[in-house]
C-alpha positions as CSV (number, residue, x, y, z in Angstrom):
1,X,47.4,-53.3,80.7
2,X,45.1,-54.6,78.0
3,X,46.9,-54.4,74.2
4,X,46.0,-52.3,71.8
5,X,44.0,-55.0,69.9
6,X,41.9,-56.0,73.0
7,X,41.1,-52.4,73.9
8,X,39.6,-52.0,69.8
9,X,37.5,-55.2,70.5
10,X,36.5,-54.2,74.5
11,X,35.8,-50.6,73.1
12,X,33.7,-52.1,69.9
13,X,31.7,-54.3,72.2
14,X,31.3,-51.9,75.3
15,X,29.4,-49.7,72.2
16,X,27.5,-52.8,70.7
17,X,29.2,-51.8,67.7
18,X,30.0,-55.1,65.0
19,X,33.1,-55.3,63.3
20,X,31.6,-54.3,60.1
21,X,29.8,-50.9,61.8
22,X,33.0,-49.9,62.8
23,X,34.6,-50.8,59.1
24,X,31.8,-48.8,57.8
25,X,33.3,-45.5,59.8
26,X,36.8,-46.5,58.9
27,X,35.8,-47.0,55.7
28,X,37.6,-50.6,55.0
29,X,36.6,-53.7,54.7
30,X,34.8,-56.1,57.4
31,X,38.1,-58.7,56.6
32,X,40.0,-55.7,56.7
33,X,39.1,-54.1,60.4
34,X,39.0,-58.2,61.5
35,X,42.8,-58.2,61.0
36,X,43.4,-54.7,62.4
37,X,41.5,-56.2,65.8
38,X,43.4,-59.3,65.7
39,X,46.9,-57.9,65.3
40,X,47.3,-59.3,61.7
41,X,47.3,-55.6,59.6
42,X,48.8,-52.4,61.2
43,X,45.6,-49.8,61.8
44,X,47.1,-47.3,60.5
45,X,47.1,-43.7,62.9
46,X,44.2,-42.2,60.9
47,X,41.9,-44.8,61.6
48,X,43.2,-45.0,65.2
49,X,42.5,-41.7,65.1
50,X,39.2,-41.8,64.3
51,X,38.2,-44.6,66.6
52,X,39.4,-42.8,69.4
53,X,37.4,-39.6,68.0
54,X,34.2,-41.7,68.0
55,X,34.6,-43.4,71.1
56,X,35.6,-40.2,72.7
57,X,39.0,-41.8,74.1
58,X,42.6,-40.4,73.6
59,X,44.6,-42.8,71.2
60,X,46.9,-43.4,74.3
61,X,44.1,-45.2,75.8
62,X,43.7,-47.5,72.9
63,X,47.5,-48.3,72.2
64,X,47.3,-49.3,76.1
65,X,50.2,-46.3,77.2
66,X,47.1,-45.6,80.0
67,X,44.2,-46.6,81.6
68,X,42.6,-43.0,81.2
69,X,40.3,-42.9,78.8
70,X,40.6,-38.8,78.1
């Protein structure tokens, strides 16, 4: 199974999204949302939360517990 951080950047890019379109939803940083994807600062579970809102996955999906996306 893909990691957590992989499955924010696979997700970002399957959507053509850029890191700082989704900062803009999550309301951080560019630098900020960079270290969340590369493991370097916790998301914290109300941004994962709203990543898996938008992208209309459950937040087991993204923390890589499953490959189903609902």
């Amino acid at each position: 199974m893909r990691s957590l951080y992989q499955k924010m950047r696979d997700l970002r890019e399957d959507h053509d999204l850029s890191q700082q379109d989704v900062a803009e939803l999550l309301n951080v940083s560019q630098a900020t949302y960079s270290r969340y994807e590369s493991g370097v600062l916790d998301i914290p579970s109300i941004s994962l939360i709203k990543l898996a809102d938008y992208y209309k996955v459950s937040v087991d999906y993204i923390l890589g517990r499953t490959d189903k996306k609902k």
